[in-house]
C-alpha positions in Angstrom: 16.5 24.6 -28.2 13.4 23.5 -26.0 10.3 24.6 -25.6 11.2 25.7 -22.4 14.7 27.5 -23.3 11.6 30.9 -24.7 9.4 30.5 -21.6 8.2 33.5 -20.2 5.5 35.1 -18.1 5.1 38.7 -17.4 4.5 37.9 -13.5 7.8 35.8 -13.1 11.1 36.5 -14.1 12.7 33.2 -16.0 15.8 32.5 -15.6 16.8 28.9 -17.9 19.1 27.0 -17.9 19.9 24.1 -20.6 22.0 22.3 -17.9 22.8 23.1 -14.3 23.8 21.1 -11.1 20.8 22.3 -9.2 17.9 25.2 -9.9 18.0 25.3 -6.0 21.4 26.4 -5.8 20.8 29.1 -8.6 17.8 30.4 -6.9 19.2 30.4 -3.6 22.5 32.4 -5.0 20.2 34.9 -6.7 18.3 35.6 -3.2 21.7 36.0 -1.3 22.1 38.8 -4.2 18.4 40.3 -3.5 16.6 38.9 -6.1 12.8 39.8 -5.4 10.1 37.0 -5.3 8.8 36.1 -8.4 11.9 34.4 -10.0 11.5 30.8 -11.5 15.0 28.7 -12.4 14.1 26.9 -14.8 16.3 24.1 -16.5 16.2 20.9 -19.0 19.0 19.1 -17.0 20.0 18.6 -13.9 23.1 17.2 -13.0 23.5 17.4 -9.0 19.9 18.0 -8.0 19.2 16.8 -4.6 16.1 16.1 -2.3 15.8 15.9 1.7 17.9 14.1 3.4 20.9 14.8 0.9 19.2 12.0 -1.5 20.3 12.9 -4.9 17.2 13.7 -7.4 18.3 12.3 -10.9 16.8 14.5 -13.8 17.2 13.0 -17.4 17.6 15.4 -19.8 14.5 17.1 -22.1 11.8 14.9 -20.1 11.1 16.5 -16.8 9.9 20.0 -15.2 12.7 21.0 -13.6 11.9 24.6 -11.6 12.4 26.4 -8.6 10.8 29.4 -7.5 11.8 32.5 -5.2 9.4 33.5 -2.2 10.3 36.2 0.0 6.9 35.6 2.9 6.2 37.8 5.1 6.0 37.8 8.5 5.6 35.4 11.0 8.2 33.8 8.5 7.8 30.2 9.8 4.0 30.6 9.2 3.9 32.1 5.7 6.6 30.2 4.1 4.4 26.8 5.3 1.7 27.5 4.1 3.8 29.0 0.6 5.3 25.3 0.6 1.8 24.2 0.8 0.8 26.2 -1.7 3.0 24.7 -3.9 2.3 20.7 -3.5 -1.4 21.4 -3.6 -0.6 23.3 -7.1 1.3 20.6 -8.9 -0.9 18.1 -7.4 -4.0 19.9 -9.0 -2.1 20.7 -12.1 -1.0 16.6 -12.4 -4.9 16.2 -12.4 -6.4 18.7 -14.7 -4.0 18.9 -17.5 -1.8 15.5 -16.9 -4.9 13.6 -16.2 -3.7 11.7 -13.5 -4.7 11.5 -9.8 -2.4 12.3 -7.3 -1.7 12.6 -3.6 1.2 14.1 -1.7 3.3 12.1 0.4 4.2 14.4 3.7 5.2 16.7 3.1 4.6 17.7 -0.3 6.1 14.6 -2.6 3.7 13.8 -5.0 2.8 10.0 -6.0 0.4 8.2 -7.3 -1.3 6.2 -4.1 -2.8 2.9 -4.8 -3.8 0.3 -1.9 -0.4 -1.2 -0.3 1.8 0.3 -2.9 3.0 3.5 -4.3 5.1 5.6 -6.9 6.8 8.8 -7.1 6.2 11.5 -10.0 7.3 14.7 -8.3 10.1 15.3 -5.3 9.7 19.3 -3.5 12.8 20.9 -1.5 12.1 23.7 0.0 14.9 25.6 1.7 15.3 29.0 3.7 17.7 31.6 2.8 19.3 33.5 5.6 20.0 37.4 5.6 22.3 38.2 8.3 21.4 35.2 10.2 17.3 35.5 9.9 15.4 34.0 7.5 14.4 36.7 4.5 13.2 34.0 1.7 11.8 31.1 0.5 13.1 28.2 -2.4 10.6 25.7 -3.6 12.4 23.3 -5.8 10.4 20.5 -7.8 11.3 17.8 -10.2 8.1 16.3 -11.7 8.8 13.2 -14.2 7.0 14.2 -17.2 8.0 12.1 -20.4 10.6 9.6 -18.6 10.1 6.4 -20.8 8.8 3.6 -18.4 12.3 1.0 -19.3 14.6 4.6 -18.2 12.5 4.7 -14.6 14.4 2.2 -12.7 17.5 3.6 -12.8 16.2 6.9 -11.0 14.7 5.4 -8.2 13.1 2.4 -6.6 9.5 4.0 -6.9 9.4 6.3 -10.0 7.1 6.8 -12.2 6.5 10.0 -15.0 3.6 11.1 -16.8 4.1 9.0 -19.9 4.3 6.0 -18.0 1.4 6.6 -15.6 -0.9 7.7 -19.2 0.8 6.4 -21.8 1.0 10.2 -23.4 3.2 13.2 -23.9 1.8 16.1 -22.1 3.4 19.4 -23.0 5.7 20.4 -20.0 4.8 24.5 -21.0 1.4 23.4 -20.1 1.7 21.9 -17.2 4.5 25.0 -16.4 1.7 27.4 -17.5 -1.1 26.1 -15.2 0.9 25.1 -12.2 2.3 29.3 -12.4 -1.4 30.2 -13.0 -2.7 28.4 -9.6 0.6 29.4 -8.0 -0.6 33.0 -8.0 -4.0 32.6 -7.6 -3.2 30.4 -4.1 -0.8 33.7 -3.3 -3.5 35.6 -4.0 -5.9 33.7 -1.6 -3.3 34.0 1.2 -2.8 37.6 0.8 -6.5 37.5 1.4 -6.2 35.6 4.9 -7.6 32.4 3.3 -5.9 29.5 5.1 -4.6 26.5 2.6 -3.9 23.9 5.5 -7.4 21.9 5.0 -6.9 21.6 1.2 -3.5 20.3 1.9 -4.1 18.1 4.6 -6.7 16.5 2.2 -4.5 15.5 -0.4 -2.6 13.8 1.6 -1.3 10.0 1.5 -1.6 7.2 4.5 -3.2 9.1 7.4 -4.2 6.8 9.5 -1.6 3.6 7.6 1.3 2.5 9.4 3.9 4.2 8.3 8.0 4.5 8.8 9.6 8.6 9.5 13.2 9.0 8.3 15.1 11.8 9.9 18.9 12.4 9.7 19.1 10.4 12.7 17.0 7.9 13.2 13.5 5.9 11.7 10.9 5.5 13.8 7.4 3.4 13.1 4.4 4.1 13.5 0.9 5.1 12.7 0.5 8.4 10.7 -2.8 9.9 12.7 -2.3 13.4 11.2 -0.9 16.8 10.6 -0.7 19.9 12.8 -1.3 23.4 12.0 2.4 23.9 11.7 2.3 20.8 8.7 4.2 18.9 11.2 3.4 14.9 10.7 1.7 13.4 13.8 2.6 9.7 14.6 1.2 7.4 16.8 3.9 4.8 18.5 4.0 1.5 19.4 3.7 2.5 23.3 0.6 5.1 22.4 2.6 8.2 22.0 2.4 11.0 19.6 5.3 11.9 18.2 5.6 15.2 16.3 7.8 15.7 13.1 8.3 19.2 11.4 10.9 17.4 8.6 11.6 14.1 7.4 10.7 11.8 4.4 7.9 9.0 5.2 7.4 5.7 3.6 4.4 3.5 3.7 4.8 0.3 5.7 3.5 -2.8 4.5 
């Protein structure tokens, strides 16, 4: 048993899982059967997670935060569950810092890396995904695999540019702490958008390669160009070779070098 298999918090409801083939899929299930907001999958293995673009997201067992959490946000839908997804990368990306000690960034839209000049790696992949109820959206999924104590000789076979914790520090930090914290500034942020408080300038700010040349993949195509910046929406602005702007509302960007 893990440290995570007894986690609980009186303001989430915790369902874990030792293995499953994806915390999205069990969240999204238990919306489709009315669960409220507030519930938080999460699991020590996953064995079909996925990110955008149907890219798989390989989780080792016992050495990542594996979690994702149930938002039901209120209307206009399309502006609350942004700013919810927001919400999110600006949490882990804060939680990384304080009790992981590491700085981080998000890569648009809320992947978050560790940014250096020309170069890059990954620690954390987000999905978020909308849950229909009789063909309108009624909730919100958040998915998010951080790399927490993934030895440095396992990281190449997960992906190109991943990195964990461990590697990044050279020490273990306790995934309940990092779960614990990164809960704590979820609800606070929740709080502040209750209040009217808009999150869009912190986010923005954490962001990776405004302004560096950049490459967008969508399902159907990569384009080039300059990434000049986001729109209220969180939609990724890029500048093209022939001085227009393109807008992108989903994708996964890559730094060109």
């Amino acid at each position: 048993m893990t440290e995570l298999a007894t986690y609980r918090r009186t303001d989430w409801t915790v369902q874990y899982w030792p293995q499953i083939g994806s915390t999205n899929d069990a969240a999204l299930a238990a919306g489709q059967q009315g669960a409220a907001e507030g519930l938080l999958v999460l699991a020590d293995e996953q064995t079909a997670g996925r990110g955008r673009l149907a890219r798989r997201w390989e989780s080792p067992a016992g050495v990542g935060l594996l979690m994702s959490l149930l938002f039901r946000p209120p209307e206009p839908f399309a502006y609350a569950a942004a700013r919810v997804t927001m919400l999110c990368g600006l949490a882990l990306a804060e939680v990384v810092e304080t009790v992981g000690g590491l700085a981080a960034a998000l890569k648009w839209p809320n992947d978050l890396i560790v940014a250096e000049p020309g170069t890059w790696r990954k620690l954390a992949g987000t999905l978020s995904e909308i849950g229909l109820e009789n063909g309108a959206p009624a909730f919100l999924v958040v998915g998010i695999g951080l790399n927490v104590a993934v030895p440095p000789a396992d990281l190449p076979a997960l992906a190109p540019h991943a990195t964990s914790l461990l590697a990044e520090t050279g020490r273990v930090v306790s995934r309940v702490a990092l779960l614990d914290a990164f809960l704590a500034r979820v609800e606070a942020g929740r709080a502040q958008l209750r209040q009217g408080v808009d999150l869009w300038p912190a986010w923005r700010a954490r962001l990776a390669w405004l302004g560096q040349p950049v490459t967008v993949h969508t399902p159907t195509q990569a384009v080039a160009g300059v990434a000049e910046d986001v729109d209220a929406t969180g939609a990724l602005l890029v500048r093209l070779p022939d001085g227009r702007v393109q807008s992108f509302a989903v994708g996964d960007v890559s730094l060109r070098v």
